[in-house]
C-alpha positions, -999 to +999 in steps of 0.1 A: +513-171-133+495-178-101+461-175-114+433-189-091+401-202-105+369-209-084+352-241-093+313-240-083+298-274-082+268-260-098+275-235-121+238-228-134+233-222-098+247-184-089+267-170-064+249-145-046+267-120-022+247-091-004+270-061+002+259-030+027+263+007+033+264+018+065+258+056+074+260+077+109+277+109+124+280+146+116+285+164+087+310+198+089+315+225+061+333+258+059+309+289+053+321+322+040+296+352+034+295+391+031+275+411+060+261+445+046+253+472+066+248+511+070+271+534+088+256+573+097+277+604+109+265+636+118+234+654+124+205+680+108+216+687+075+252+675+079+241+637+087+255+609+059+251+574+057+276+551+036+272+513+024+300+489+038+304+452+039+326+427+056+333+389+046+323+365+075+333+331+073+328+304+100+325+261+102+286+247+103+285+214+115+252+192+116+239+157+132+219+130+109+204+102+117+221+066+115+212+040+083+223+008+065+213+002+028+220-031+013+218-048-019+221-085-032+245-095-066+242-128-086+273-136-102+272-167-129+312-181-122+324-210-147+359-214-156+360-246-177+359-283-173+384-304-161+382-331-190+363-324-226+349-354-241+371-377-257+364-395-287+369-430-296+391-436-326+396-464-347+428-490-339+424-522-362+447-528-390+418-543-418+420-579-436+452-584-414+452-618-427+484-633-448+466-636-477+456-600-488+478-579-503+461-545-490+461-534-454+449-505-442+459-492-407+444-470-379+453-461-350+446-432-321+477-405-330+498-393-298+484-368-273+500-334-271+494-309-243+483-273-257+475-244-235+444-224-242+427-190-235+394-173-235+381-141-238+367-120-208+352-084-206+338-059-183+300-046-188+285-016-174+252-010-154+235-013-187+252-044-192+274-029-225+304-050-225+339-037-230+376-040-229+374-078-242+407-092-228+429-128-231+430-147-201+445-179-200+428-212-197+424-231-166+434-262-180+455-275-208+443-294-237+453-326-251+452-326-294+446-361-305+435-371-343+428-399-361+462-418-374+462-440-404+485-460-433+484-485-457+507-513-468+504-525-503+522-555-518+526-562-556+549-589-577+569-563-596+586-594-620+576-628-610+599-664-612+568-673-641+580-638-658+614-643-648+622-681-660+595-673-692+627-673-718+643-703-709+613-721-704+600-717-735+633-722-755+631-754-740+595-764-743+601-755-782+637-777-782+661-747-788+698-753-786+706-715-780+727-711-748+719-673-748+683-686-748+687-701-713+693-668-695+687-682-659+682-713-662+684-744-679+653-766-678+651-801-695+637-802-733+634-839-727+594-843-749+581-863-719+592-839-692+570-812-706+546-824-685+561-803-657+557-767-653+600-760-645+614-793-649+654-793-649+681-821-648+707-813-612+740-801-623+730-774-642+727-733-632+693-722-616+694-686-608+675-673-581+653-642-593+625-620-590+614-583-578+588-577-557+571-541-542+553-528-515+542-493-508+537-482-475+517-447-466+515-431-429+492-399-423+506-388-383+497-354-365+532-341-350+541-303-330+570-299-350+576-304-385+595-334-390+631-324-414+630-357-427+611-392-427+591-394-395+603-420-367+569-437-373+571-439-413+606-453-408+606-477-388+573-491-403+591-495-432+622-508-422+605-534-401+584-543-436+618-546-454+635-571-432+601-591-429+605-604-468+617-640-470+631-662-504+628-699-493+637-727-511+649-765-506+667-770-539+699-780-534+737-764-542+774-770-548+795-740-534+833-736-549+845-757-525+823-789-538+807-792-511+761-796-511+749-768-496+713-751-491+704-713-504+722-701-470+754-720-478+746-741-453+760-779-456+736-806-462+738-840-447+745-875-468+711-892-475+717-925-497+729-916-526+720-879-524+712-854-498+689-846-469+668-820-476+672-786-456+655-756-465+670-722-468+659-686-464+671-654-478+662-619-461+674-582-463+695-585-434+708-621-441+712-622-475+744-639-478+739-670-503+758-700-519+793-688-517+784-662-492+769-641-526+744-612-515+717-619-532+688-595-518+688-563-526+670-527-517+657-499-538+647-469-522+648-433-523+685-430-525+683-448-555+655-423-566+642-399-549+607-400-564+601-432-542+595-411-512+569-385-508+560-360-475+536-336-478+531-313-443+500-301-434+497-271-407+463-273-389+452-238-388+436-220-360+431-186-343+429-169-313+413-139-322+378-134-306+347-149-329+375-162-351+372-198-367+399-230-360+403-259-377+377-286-371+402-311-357+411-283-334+375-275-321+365-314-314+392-306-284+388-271-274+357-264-249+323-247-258+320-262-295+300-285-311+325-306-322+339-314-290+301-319-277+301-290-254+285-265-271+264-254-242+294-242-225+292-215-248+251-214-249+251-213-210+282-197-197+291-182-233+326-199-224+347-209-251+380-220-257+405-208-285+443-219-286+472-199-273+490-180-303+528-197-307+521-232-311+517-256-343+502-290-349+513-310-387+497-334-407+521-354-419+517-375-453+543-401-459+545-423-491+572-446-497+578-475-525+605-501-518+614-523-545+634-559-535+647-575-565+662-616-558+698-617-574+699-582-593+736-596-607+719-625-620+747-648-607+748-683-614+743-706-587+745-746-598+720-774-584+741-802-567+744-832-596+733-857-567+704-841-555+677-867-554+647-864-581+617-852-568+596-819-562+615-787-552+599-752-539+607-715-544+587-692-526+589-657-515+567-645-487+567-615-459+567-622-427+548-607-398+558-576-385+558-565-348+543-528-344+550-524-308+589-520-317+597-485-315+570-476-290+554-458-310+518-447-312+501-475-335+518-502-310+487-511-300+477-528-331+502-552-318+509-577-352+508-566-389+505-597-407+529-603-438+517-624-474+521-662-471+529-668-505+534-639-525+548-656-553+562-690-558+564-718-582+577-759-579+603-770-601+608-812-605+638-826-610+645-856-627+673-873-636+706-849-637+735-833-659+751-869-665+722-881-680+729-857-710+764-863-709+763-897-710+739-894-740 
């Protein structure tokens, strides 16, 4: 740690320093020779001469003259930019609106810090380069992606499916009890007119299952060891957003008129007021206080969830290739737009060996089924004729709970009316008692 990088304003522009050599004084070096001479004795004929040396040595030591020689360098310095380009990514959810049963959601993943290096060498007078080394990047690196998901609704077994049996036993006048699995509508001929007409007094059954699939495709460091926080809470906040809503009326045990939520009605004339109820996942307590919504998830089978981890690859290896997603972040590609770093400076940017990025593909299918049990619940005997609703809708969902990355697309709109139908009553239970 410690490093220190020098930032040139203009990098194309190079630094230029002039270093000098400065020479003056005297010079000394040892000497060591042989001297050879001639030595003579005697005289006439008796005179000889002999060869001898001797080794000399000795310290010569010589003036020069004084002198300076100089000599300007260019150095090129660039050691990355502060920021790379950031791209703009999609966050919209499309055809949010409460009548499409399709939405298809994007939003900008997370940000998460990376550290980088690059690759430096030396290079010789002849400009050879050599001893290619890792050095570490002056600034960190944020990887950010594209996020996206889906939410699908579908009417598994509608109230028309669901009521079909008993309807048609008695459009067609059948006297078969088994017939009138859950419900009893009127076979009166001139009541045929309506599409569920029934008589109060009798059992109407609340019922229907209903699906939605939801997928999420995140970008996490780590890989998740089960359902991502994201996938999960999307979903739960999908499965408490369905609704059953109704304003028939009900008698609970104790006699008393009640609404789908057991709630007690007030004395209108001779019958009731009118007080709508709703049913949802987390208050699903009915006539009776009977739970009538229920789940089915994974842990009822397993095959209704689905991850599939993705690692994004890349290298650090010198020349090696990344991942694309990695290179629209890293400095001196073309993905992230700064390619000339690498034309001009021949910079470039690979990640530090040790760390991981996931993508991260979520799929999971919820089924909620209205009154799995298929218990009885019995329309009041005095609630007043007239034109009664079931409907079962999802609600809106807020994204910004949780905090995570895709609240900023704020509201996910639910389905209005994902499947309902109007049941008429006329007349009630005494009529057919009485004839």
């Amino acid at each position: 740690m410690g490093e220190k990088w020098l930032n040139l304003d203009k990098p194309g522009i190079p630094l230029s320093k002039t270093g000098e050599v400065h020479t003056e004084g005297s010079v000394s070096r040892p000497y060591e020779y042989k001297h050879y001479y001639t030595v003579c004795t005697g005289e006439g004929e008796n005179r000889k001469c002999e060869e001898k040396s001797e080794t000399l040595t000795g310290t010569a030591t010589a003036q020069f003259l004084p002198n300076t020689v100089s000599n300007t360098y260019d150095m090129y310095v660039y050691n990355g930019m502060k920021d790379v380009p950031k791209r703009e990514y999609r966050n919209e959810i499309e055809d949010n609106q409460t009548d499409s049963l399709v939405k298809n959601l994007f939003w900008t993943n997370e940000p998460y810090p990376y550290d980088v290096i690059r690759w430096m060498h030396h290079q010789d007078v002849e400009g050879k380069k050599y001893d290619w080394t890792q050095a570490p990047g002056q600034y960190k690196r944020e990887f950010i992606q594209q996020a996206s998901g889906s939410v699908e609704w579908d009417v598994e077994s509608s109230m028309n499916d669901e009521y079909a049996q008993a309807r048609d036993a008695a459009a067609k006048r059948k006297n078969n009890k088994n017939l009138y699995d859950k419900a009893v509508f009127a076979t009166d001929k001139d009541l045929q007119k309506y599409d569920y007409p029934i008589k109060s007094g009798y059992y109407f059954n609340p019922a229907g299952s209903y699906t939605f699939t939801v997928t999420t495709e995140v970008f996490k460091k780590e890989k998740p060891e089960d359902m991502t926080g994201d996938h999960k809470d999307l979903l739960n906040s999908l499965i408490d957003s369905f609704r059953y809503e109704t304003d028939l009326m009900f008698i609970n045990n104790k006699k008393i008129a009640v609404n789908i939520n057991n709630d007690e009605l007030t004395r209108k004339g001779g019958g009731f007021e009118r007080k709508a109820g709703v049913l949802s996942v987390k208050d699903n307590k009915s006539v009776n206080a009977t739970p009538l919504i229920s789940v089915l998830d994974r842990s009822d089978d397993s095959t209704r969830y689905t991850k599939k981890v993705e690692e994004i690859k890349y290298t650090d290896k010198l020349g090696g290739d990344s991942h694309k997603f990695w290179k629209m972040v890293l400095e001196g590609y073309t993905e992230s737009y700064t390619q000339g770093k690498y034309t001009d400076y021949n910079y470039r940017e690979y990640v530090e060996a040790g760390q991981h990025m996931y993508k991260i593909t979520e799929t999971s299918t919820i089924t909620i089924v209205v009154n799995s049990g298929n218990v009885p619940l019995y329309t009041h005997a005095n609630m007043p004729n007239g034109n009664y609703y079931i409907k079962v809708w999802f609600d809106k969902v807020d994204m910004t709970k949780g905090g995570h990355a895709y609240k900023d697309l704020k509201t996910l709109q639910g389905i209005e009316d994902l499947d309902s139908i109007k049941v008429t009553v006329v007349g009630s239970m005494f009529d057919d008692l009485n004839n």
